[in-house]
Every structure is written in C-alpha cells, then in structure tokens.
C-alpha positions as a printed NumPy array, in Angstrom:
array([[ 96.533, 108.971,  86.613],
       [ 94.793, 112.148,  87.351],
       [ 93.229, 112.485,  90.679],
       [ 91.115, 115.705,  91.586],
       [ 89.13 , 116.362,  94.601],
       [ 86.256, 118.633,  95.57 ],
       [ 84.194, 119.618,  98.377],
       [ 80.705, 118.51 ,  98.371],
       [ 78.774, 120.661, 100.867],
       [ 76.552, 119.314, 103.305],
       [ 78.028, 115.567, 102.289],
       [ 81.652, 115.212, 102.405],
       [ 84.575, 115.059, 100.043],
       [ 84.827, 113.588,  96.434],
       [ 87.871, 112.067,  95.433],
       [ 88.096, 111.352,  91.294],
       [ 90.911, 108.792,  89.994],
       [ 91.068, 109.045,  86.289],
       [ 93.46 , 106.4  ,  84.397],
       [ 95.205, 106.362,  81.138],
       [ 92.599, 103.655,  79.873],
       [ 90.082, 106.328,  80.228],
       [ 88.265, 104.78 ,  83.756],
       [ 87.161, 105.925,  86.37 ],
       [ 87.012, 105.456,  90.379],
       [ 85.136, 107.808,  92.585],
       [ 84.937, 107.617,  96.462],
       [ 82.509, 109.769,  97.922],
       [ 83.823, 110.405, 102.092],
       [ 80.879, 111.502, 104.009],
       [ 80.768, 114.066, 107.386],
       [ 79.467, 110.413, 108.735],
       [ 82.507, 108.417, 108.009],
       [ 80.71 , 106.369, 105.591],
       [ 82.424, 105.709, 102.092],
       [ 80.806, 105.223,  98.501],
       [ 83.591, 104.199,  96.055],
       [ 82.154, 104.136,  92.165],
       [ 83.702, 102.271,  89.374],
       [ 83.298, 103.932,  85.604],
       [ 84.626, 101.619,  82.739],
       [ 84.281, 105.297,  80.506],
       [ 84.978, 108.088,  82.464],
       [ 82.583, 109.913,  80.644],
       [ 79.706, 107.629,  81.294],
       [ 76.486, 109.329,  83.715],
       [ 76.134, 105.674,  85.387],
       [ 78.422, 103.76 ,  87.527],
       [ 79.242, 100.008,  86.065],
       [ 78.977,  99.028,  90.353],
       [ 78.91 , 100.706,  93.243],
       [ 80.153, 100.114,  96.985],
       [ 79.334, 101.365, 100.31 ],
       [ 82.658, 100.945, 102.379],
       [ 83.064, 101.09 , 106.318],
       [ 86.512, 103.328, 107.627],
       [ 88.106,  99.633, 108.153],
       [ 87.443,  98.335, 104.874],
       [ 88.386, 101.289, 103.383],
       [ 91.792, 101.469, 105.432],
       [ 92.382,  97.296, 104.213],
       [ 91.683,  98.096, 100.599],
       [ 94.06 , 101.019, 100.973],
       [ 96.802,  98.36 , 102.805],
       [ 96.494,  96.31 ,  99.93 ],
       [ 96.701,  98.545,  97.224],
       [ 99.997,  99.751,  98.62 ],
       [101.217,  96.341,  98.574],
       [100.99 ,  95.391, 102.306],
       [100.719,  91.587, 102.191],
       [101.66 ,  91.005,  98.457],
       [104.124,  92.896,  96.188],
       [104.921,  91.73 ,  92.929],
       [108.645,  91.671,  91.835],
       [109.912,  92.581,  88.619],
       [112.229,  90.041,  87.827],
       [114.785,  92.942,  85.69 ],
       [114.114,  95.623,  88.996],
       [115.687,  92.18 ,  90.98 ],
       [118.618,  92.087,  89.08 ],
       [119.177,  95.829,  89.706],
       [119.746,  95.077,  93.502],
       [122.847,  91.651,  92.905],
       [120.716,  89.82 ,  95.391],
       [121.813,  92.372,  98.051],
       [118.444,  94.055,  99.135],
       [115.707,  91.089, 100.093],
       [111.996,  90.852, 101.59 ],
       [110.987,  88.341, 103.603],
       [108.383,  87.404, 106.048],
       [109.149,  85.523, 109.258],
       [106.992,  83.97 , 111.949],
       [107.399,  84.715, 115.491],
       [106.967,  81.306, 117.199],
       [105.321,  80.815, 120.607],
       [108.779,  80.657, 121.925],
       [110.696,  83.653, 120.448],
       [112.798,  85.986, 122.917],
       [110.987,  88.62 , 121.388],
       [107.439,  87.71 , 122.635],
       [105.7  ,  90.383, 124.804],
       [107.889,  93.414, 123.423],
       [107.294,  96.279, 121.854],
       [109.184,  96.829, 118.283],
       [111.653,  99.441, 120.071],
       [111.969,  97.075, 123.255],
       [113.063,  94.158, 120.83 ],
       [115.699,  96.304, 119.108],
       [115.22 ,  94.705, 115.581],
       [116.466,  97.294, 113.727],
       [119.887,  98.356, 116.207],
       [120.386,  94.319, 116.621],
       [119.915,  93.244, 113.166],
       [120.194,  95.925, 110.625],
       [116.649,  94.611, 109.125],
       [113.447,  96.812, 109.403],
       [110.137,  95.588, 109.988],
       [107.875,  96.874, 107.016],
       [104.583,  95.597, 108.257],
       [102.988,  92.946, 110.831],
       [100.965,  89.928, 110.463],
       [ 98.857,  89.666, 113.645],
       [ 96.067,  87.135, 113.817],
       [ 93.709,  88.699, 111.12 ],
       [ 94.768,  92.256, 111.162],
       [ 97.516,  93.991, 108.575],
       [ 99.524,  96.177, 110.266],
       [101.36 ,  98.582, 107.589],
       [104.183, 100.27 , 108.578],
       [103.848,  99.809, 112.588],
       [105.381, 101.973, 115.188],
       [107.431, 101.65 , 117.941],
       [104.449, 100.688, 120.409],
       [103.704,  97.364, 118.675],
       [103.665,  94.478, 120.716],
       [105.028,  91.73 , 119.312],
       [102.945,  88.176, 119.92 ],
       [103.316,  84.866, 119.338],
       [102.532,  84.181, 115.562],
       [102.714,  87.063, 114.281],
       [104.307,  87.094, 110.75 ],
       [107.02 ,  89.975, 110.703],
       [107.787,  91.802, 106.702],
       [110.8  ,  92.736, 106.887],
       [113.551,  93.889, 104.636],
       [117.161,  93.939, 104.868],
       [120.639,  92.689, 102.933],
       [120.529,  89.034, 102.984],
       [122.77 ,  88.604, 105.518],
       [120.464,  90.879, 108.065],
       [117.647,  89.401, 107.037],
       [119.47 ,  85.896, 108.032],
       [120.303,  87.342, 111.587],
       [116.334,  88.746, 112.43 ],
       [115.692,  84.707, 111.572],
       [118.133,  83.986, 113.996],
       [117.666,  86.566, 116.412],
       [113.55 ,  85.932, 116.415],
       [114.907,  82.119, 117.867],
       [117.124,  83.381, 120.248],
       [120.135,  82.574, 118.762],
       [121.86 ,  86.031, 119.326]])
C-alpha cells in the first residue's frame, strides 16, 4: 500500500491510500473536523465510485474496526505457530464481579493474572486499547489475551474466585 499525504490550504489535510489492486481511498480532514473519505475502484479514475461524509466518531469506529478491535480473523497455520500457548478471549463482567466500580489499575488484572486487557466492551462503545482510568462496569465484555492458563485465572478472578 502506498499512502501519501498533502496539505490542502485553506481546507485541511488529504490522506491517499493506494493498493496493489490499483484502488484507491482518499479522506479529505477538514480545519472543521469534518471528514470526506472517497473510494476509487482505478486509482487513476477523475470520479469517485461513492463518497462519504464522516463525523470524528465515526471516523475513530471505522478506524477501531479496521485495526481489528471487536473481530480479528485467525490464520489457522499463524495458530499453530503459538502450541496453543498464546490465546484471545473475551469475558463478561457480570453484575456481581469483585471487579465492578474499579478502575483497570485498581483491579490489578494484569499483576493478579498475567492477562492484559486489549480492549473493552461497554454498552455500545469500543474501547481500543484502554488506559489505566477505565472503570470497569457491570457487563462490560473484557478482550483480553494471555497463556491459557492466565486467561483461565482473569475468568476466575472476574467471579471472585481469587
């Protein structure tokens, strides 16, 4: 993929993706905050095959889910590679978890379990990589990843069962 970027005065910044199949995505980031993102079957083409006017939230989701926040395929061979030993999984906190009401650090995930939290399912927002100041609430679906056997504690540990 070749990506360039240029400086449109007055407007904003262009951003050009150009793939090996010879396509095209532009996103046009205005002064404003708005975002155009154009789609070019040839890259060579004058006219866009559609166009899309994005808001900074949509922008940041699309972005989420292009880096594989809530769904990353697995390549079966790459699998192999780890023996089982390195697994993602997603657990949900339920209403009575120890670890309601905390914050990532005050929980102690990581220190406790070995197993880091990757991203957080709260209500309808993604959370990609969250920080220490996220408050864990009832519900929420946790990513995490971990050996198998860390993974199997966080389970464990998310019920109370230290």
């Amino acid at each position: 993929m070749n990506v360039s970027v240029s400086q449109l005065p007055g407007i904003g910044q262009k951003i050009e993706f150009k793939t090996a199949e010879d396509s095209m995505l532009v996103l046009i980031v205005h002064h404003t905050g708005k975002r155009e993102l154009y789609f070019f079957e040839d890259a060579d083409s004058d006219e866009a095959d559609f166009v899309m006017d994005l808001t900074g939230d949509e922008t940041r989701e699309l972005g989420a889910q292009l880096l594989g926040a809530t769904y990353q395929p697995v390549d079966a061979d790459k699998l192999k590679m780890f023996k089982n030993q390195i697994v993602i999984d997603w657990v949900k906190l339920k209403p009575d978890s120890p670890l309601i009401g905390k914050t990532l650090e005050e929980s102690e995930i990581r220190n406790k379990t070995g197993a880091t939290v990757m991203g957080i399912i709260q209500n309808d927002e993604i959370i990609a990589a969250p920080g220490p100041d996220n408050l864990l609430t009832a519900n929420d679906v946790l990513m995490i990843v971990g050996k198998k056997d860390q993974v199997n504690y966080l389970e464990a540990f998310c019920k109370g069962e230290d």
